[in-house]
Each structure stands twice: as C-alpha cells, then as structure tokens.
mmCIF file as gemmi writes it, N, C-alpha and C atoms, coordinates in Angstrom:
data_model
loop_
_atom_site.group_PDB
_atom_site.id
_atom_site.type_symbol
_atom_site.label_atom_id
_atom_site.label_alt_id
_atom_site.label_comp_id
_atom_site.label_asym_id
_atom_site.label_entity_id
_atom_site.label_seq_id
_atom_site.pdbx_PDB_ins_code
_atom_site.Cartn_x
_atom_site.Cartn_y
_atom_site.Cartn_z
_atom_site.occupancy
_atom_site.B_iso_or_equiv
_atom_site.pdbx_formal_charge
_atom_site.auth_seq_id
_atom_site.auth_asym_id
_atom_site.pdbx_PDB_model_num
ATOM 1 N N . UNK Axp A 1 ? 65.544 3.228 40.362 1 0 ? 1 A 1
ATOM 2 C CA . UNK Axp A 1 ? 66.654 2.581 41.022 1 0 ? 1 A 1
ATOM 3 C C . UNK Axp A 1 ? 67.073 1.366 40.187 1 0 ? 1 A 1
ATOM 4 N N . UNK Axp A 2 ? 68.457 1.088 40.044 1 0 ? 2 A 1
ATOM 5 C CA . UNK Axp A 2 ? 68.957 0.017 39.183 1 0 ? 2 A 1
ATOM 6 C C . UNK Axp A 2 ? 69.394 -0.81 39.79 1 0 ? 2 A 1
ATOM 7 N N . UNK Axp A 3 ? 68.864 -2.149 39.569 1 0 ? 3 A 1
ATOM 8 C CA . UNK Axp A 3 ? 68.624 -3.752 40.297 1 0 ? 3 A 1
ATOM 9 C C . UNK Axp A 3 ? 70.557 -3.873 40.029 1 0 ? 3 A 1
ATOM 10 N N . UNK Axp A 4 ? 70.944 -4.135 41.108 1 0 ? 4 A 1
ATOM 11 C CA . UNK Axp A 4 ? 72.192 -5.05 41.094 1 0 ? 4 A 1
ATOM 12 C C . UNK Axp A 4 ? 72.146 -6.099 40.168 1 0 ? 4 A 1
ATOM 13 N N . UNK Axp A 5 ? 74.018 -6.731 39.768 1 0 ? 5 A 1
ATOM 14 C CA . UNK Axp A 5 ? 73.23 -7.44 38.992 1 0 ? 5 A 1
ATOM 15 C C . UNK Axp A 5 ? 73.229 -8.645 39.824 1 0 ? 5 A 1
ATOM 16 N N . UNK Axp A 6 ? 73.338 -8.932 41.007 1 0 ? 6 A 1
ATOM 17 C CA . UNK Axp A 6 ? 72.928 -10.307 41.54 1 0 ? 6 A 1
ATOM 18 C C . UNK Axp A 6 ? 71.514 -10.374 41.636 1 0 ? 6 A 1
ATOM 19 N N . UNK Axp A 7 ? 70.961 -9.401 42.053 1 0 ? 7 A 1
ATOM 20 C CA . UNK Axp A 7 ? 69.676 -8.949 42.027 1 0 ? 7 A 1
ATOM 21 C C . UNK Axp A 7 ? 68.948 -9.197 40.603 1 0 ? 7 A 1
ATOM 22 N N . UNK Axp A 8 ? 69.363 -8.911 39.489 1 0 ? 8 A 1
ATOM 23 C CA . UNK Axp A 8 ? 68.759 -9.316 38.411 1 0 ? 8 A 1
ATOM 24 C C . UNK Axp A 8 ? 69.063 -10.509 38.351 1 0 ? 8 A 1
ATOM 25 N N . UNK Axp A 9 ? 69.983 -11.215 38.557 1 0 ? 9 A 1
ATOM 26 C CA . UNK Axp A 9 ? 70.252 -12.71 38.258 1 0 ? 9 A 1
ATOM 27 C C . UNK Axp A 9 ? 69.468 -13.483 39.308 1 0 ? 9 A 1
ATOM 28 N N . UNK Axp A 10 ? 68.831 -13.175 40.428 1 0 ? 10 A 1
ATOM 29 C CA . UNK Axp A 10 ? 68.165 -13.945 41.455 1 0 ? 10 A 1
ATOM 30 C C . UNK Axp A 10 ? 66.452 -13.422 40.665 1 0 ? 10 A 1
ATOM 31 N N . UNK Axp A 11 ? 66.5 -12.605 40.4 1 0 ? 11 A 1
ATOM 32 C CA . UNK Axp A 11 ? 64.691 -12.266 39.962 1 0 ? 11 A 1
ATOM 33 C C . UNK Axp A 11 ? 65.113 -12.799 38.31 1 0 ? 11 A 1
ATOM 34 N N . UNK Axp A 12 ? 65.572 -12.875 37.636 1 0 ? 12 A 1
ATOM 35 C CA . UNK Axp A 12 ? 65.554 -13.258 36.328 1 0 ? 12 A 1
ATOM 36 C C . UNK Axp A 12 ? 65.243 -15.302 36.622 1 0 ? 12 A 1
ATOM 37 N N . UNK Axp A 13 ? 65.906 -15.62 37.808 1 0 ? 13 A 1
ATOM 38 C CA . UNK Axp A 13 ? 65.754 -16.827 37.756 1 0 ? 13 A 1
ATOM 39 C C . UNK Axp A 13 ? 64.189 -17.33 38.305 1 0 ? 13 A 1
ATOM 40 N N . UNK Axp A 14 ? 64.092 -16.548 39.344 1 0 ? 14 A 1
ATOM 41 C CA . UNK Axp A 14 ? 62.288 -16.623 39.843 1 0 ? 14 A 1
ATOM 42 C C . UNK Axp A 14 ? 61.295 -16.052 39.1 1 0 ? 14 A 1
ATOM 43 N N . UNK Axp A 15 ? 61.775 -15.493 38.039 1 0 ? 15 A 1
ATOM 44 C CA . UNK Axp A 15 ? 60.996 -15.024 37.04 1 0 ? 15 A 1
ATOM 45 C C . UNK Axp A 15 ? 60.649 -16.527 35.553 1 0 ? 15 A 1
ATOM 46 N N . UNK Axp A 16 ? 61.473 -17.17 35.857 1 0 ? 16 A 1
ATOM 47 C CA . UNK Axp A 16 ? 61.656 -18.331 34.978 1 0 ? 16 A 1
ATOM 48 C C . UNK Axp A 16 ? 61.296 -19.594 35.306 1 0 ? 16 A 1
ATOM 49 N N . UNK Axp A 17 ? 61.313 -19.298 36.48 1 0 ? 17 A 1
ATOM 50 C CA . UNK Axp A 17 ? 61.034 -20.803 37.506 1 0 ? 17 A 1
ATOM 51 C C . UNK Axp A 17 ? 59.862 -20.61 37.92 1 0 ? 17 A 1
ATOM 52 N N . UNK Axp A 18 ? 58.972 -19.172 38.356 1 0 ? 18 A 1
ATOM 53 C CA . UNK Axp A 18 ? 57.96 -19.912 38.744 1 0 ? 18 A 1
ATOM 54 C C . UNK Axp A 18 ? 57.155 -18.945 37.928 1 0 ? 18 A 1
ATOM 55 N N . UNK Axp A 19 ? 57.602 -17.37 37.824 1 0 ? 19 A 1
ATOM 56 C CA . UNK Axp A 19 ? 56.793 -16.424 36.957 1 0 ? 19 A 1
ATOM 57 C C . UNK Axp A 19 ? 56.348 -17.399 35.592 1 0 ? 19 A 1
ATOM 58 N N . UNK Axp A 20 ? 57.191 -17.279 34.287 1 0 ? 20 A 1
ATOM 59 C CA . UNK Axp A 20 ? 56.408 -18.143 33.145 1 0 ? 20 A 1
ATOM 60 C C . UNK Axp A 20 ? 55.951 -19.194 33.611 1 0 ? 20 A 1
ATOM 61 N N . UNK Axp A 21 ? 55.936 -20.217 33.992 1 0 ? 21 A 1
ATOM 62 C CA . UNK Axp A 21 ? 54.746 -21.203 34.347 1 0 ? 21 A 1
ATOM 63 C C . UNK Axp A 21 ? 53.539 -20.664 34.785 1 0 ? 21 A 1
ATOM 64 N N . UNK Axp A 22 ? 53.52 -19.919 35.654 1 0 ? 22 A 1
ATOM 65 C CA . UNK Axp A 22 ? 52.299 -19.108 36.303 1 0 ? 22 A 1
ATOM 66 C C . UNK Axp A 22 ? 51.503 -18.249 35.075 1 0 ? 22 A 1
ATOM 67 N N . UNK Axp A 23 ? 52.499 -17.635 34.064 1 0 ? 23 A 1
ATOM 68 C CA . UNK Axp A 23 ? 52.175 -17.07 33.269 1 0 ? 23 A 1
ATOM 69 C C . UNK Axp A 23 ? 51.041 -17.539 32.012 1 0 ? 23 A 1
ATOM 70 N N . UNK Axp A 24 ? 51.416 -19.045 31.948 1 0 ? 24 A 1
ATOM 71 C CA . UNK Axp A 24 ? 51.718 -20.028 31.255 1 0 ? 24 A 1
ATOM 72 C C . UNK Axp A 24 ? 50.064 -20.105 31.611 1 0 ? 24 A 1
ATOM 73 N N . UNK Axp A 25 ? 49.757 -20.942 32.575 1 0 ? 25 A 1
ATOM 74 C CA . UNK Axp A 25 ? 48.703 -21.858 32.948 1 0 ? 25 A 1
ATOM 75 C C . UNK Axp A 25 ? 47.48 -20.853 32.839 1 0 ? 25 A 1
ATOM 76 N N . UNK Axp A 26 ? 47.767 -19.327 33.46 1 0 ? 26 A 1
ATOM 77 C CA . UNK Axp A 26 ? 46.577 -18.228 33.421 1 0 ? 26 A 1
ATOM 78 C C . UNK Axp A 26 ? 46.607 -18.065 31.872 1 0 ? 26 A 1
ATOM 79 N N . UNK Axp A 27 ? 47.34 -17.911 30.878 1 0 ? 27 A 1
ATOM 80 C CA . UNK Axp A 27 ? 46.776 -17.946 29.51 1 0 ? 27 A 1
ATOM 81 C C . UNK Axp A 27 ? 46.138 -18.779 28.812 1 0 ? 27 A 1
ATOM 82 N N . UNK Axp A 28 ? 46.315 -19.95 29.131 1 0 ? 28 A 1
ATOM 83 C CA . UNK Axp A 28 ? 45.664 -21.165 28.725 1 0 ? 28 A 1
ATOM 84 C C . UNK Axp A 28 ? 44.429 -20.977 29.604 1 0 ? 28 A 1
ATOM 85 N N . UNK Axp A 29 ? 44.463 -20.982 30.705 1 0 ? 29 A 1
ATOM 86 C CA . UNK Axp A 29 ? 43.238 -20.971 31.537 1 0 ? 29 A 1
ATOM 87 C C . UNK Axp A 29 ? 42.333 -19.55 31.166 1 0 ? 29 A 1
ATOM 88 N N . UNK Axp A 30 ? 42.556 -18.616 30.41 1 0 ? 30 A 1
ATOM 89 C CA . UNK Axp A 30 ? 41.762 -17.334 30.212 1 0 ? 30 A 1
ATOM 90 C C . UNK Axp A 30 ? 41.208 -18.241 29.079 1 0 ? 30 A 1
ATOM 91 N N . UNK Axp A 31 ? 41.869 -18.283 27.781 1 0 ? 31 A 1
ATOM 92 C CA . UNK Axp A 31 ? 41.47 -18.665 26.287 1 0 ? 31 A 1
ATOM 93 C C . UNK Axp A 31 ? 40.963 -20.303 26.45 1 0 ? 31 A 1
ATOM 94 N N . UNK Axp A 32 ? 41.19 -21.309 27.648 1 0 ? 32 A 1
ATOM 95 C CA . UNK Axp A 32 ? 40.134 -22.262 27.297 1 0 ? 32 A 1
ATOM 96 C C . UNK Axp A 32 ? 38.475 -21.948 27.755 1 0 ? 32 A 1
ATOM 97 N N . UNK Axp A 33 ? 38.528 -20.771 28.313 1 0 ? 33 A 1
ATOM 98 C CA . UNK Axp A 33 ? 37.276 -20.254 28.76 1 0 ? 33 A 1
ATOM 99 C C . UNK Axp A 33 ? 36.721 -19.789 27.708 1 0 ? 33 A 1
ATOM 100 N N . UNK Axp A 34 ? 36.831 -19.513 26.715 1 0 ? 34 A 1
ATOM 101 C CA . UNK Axp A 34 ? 36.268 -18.747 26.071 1 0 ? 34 A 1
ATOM 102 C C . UNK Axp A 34 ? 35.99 -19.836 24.665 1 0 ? 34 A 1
ATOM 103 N N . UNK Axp A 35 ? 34.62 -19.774 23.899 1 0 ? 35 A 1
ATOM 104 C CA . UNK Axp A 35 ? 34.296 -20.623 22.872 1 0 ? 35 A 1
ATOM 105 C C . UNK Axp A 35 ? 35.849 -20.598 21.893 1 0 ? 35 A 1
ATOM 106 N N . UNK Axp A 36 ? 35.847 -21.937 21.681 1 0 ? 36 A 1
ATOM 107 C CA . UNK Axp A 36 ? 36.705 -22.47 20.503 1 0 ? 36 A 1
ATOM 108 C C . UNK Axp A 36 ? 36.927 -21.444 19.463 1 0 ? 36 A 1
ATOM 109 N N . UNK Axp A 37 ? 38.017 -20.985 19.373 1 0 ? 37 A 1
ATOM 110 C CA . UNK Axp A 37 ? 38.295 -20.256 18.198 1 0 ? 37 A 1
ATOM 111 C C . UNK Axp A 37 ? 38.961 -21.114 17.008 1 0 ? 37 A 1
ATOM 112 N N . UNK Axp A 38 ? 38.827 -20.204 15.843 1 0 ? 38 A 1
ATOM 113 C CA . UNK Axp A 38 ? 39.159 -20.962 14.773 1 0 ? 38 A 1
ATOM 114 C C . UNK Axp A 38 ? 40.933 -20.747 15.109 1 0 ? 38 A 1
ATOM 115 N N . UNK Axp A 39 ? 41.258 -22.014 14.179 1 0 ? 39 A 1
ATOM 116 C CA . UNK Axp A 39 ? 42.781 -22.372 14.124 1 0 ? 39 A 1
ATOM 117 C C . UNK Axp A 39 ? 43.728 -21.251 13.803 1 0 ? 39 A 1
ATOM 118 N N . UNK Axp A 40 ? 43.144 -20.811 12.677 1 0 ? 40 A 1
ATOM 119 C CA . UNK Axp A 40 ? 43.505 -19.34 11.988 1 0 ? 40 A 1
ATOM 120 C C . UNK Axp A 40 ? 43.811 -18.117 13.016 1 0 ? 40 A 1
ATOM 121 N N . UNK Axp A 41 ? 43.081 -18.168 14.051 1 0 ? 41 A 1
ATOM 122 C CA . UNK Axp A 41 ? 43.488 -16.795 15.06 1 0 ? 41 A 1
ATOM 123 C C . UNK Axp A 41 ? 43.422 -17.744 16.484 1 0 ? 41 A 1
ATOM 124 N N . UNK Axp A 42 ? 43.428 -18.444 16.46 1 0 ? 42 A 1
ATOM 125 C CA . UNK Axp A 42 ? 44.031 -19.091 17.932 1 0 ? 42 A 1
ATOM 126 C C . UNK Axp A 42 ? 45.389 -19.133 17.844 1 0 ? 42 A 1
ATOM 127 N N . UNK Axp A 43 ? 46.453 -19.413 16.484 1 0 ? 43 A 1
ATOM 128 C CA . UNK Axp A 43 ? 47.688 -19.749 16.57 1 0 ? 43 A 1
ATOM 129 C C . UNK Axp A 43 ? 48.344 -18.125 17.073 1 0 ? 43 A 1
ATOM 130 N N . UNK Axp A 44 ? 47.907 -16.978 16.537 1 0 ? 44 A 1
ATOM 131 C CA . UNK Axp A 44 ? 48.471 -15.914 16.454 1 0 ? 44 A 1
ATOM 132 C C . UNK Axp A 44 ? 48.417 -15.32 17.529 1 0 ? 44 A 1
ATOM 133 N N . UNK Axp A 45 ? 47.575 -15.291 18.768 1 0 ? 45 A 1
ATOM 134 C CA . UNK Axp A 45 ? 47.185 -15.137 20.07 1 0 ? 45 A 1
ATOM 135 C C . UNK Axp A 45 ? 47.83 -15.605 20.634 1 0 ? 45 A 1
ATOM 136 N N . UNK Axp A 46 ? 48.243 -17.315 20.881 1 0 ? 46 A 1
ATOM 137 C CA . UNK Axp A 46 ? 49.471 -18.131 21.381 1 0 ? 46 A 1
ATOM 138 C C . UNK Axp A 46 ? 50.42 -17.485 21.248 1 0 ? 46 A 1
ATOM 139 N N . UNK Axp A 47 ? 51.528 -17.247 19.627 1 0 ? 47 A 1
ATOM 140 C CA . UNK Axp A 47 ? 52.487 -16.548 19.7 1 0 ? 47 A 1
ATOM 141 C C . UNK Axp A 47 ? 52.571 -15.783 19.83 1 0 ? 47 A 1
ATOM 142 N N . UNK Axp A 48 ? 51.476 -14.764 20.346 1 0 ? 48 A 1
ATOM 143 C CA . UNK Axp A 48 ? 51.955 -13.213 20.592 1 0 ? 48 A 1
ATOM 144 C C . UNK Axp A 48 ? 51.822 -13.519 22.095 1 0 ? 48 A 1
ATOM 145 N N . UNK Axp A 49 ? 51.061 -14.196 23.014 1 0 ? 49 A 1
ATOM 146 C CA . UNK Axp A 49 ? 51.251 -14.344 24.414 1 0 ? 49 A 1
ATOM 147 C C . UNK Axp A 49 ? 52.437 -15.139 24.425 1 0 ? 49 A 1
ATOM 148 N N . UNK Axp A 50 ? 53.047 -15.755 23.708 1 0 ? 50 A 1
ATOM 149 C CA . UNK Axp A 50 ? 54.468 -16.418 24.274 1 0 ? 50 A 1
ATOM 150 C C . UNK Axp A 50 ? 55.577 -15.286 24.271 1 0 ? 50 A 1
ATOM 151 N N . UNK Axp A 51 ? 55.081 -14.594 23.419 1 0 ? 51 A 1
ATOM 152 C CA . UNK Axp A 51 ? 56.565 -13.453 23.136 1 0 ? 51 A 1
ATOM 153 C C . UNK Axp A 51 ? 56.22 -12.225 23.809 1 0 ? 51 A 1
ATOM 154 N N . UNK Axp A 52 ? 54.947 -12.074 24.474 1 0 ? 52 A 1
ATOM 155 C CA . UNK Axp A 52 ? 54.521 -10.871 24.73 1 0 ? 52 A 1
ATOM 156 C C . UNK Axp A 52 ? 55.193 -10.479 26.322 1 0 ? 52 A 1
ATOM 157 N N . UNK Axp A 53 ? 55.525 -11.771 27.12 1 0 ? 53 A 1
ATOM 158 C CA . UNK Axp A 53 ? 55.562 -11.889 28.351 1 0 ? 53 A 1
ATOM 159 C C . UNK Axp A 53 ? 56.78 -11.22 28.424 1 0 ? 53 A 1
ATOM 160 N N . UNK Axp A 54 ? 57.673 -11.589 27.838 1 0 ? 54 A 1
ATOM 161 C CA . UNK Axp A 54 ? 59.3 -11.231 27.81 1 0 ? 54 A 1
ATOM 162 C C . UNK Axp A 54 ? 59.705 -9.482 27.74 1 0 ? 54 A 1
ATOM 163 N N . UNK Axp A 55 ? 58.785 -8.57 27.087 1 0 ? 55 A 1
ATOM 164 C CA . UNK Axp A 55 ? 59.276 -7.547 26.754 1 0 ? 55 A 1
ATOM 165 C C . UNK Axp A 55 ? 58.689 -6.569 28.372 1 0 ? 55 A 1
ATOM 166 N N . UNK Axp A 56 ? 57.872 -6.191 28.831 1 0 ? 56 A 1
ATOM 167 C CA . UNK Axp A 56 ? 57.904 -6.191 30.297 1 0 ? 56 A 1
ATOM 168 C C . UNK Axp A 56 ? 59.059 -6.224 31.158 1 0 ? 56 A 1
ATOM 169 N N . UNK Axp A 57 ? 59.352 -7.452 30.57 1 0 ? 57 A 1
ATOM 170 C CA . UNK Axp A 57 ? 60.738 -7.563 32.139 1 0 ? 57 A 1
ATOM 171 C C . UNK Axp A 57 ? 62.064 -8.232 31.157 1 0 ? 57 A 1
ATOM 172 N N . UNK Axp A 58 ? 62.068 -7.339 30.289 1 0 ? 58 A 1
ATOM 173 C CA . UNK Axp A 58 ? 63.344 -7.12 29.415 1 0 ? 58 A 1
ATOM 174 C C . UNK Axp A 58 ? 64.924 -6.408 30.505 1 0 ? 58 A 1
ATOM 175 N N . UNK Axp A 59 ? 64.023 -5.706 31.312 1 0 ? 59 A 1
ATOM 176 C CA . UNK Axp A 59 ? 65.479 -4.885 32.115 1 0 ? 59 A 1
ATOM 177 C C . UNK Axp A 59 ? 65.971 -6.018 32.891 1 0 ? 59 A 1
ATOM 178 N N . UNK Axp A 60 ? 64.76 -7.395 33.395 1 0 ? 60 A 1
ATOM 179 C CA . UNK Axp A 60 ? 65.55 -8.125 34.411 1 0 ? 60 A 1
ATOM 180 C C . UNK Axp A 60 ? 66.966 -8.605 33.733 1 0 ? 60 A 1
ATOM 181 N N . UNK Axp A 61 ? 66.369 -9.341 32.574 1 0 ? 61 A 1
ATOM 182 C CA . UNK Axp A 61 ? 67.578 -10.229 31.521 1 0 ? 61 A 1
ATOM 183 C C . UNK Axp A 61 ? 68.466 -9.459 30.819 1 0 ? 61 A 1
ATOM 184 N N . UNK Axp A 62 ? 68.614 -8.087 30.714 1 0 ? 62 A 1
ATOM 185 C CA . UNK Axp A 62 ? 69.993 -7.395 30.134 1 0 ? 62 A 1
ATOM 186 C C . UNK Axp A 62 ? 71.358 -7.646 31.518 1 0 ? 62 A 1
ATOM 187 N N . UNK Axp A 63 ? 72.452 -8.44 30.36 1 0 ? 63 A 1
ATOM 188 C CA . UNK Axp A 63 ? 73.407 -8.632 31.014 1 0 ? 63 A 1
ATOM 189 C C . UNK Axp A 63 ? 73.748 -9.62 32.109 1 0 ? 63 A 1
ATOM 190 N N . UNK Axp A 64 ? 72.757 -10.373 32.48 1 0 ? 64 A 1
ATOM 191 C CA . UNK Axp A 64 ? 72.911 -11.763 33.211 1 0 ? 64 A 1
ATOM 192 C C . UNK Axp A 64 ? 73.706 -12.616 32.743 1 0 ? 64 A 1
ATOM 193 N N . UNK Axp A 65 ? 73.461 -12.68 31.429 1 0 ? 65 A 1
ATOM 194 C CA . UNK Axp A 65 ? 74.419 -13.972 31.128 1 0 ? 65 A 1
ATOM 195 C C . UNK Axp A 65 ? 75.975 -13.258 31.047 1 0 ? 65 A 1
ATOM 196 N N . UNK Axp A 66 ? 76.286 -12.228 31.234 1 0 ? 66 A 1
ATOM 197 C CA . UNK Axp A 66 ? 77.771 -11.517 31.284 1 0 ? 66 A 1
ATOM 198 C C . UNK Axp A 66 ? 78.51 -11.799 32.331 1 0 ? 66 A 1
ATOM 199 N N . UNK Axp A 67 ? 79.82 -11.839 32.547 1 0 ? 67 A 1
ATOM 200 C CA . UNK Axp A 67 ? 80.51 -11.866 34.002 1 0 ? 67 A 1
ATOM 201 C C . UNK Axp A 67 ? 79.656 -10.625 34.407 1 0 ? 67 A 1
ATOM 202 N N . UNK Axp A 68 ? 79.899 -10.547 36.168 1 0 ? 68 A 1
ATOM 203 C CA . UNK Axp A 68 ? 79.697 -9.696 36.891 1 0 ? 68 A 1
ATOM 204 C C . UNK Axp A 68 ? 80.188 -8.225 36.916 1 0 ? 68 A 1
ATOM 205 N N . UNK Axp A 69 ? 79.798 -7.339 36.621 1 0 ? 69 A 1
ATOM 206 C CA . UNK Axp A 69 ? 80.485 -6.109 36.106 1 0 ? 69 A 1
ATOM 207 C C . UNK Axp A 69 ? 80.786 -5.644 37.204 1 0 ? 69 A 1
ATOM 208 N N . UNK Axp A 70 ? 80.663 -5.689 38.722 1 0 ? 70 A 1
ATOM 209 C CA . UNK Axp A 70 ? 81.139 -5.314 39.817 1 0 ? 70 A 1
ATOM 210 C C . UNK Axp A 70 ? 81.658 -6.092 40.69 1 0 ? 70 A 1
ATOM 211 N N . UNK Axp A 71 ? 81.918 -7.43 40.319 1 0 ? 71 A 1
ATOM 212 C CA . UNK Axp A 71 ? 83.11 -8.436 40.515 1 0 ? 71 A 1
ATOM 213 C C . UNK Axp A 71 ? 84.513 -7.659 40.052 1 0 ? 71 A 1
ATOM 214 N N . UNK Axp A 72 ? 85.601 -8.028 41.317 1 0 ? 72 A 1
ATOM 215 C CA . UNK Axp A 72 ? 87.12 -7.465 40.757 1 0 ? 72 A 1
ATOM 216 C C . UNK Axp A 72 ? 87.732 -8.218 39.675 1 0 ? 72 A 1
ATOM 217 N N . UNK Axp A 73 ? 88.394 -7.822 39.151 1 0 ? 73 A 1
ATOM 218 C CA . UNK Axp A 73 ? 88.874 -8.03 37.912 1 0 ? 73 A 1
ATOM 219 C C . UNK Axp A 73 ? 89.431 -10.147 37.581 1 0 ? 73 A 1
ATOM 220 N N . UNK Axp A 74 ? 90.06 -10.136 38.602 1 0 ? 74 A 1
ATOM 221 C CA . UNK Axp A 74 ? 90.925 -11.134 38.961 1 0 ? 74 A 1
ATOM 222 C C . UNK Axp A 74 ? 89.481 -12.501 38.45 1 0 ? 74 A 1
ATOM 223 N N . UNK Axp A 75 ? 88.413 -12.037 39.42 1 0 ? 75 A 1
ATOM 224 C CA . UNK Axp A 75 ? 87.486 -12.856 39.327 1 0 ? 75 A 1
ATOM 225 C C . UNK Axp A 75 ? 86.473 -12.979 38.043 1 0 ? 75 A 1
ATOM 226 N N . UNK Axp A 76 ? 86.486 -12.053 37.553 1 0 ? 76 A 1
ATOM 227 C CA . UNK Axp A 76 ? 85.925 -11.966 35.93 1 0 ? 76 A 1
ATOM 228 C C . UNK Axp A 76 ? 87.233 -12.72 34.88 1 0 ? 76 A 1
ATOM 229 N N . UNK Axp A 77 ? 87.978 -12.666 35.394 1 0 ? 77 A 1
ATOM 230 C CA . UNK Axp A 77 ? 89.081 -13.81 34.43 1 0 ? 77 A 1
ATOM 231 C C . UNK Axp A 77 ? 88.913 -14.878 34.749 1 0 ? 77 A 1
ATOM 232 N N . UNK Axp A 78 ? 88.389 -15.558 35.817 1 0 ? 78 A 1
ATOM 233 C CA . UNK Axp A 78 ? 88.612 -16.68 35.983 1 0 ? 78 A 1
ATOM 234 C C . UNK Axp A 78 ? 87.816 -17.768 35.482 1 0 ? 78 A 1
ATOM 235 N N . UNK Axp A 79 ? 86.465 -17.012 35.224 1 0 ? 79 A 1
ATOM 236 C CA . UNK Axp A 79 ? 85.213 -17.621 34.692 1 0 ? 79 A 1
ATOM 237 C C . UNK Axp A 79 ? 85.431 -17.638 33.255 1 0 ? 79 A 1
C-alpha cells in the first residue's frame, strides 16, 4: 500500500524528530559498551551507522520536498 503523500510528510517528520535521535543515542549506547576500538575502525562504523539509517526508510523521503501531487492545480501554483 502507498503512503499518501501527507502521510509521508507527517512520518518523514517523526522520523526526524524523534526516530534519528533515538537512533542516534542506541548507537552510541551499543559501541560505548563495547572495549575502545582503535581510531582506524571506530571512524568507519560511525559513518556507515550515520548513512546506514537513511536507506530503510528511503520510500518515506521520495518526493516530500515536491508540491503535493494530489493538491489541485491552482494550489500547486501558488507555492
């Protein structure tokens, strides 16, 4: 079933507001548990959990930032 897009624009925003933070604190909180890793593979773990989160819920963020494609016409001009 395909999310409206107000529907993606209301979960894309609770996905940002409270999902990555949440996301955020459990990764840090998994990897400070675990002995000190060297600098060398701690950095590469970080950036692959920063970028890793996004591809998952890639369908929320297609087309949000677009006018409304099922808004009437009149109202997609106006914006």
């Amino acid at each position: 079933m395909a999310l409206s897009y107000k529907a993606r624009r209301r979960l894309s925003l609770l996905v940002l507001i409270v999902g990555l933070p949440a996301y955020v604190v459990v990764a840090v909180t998994i990897l400070s548990t675990m002995d000190r890793l060297p600098h060398w593979l701690e950095l590469p773990i970080y950036i692959f959990l920063g970028v890793a989160w996004a591809f998952p819920l890639k369908f929320v963020f297609l087309g949000v930032g677009k006018a409304d494609p099922d808004a009437p016409q009149e109202a997609n001009e106006e914006n």
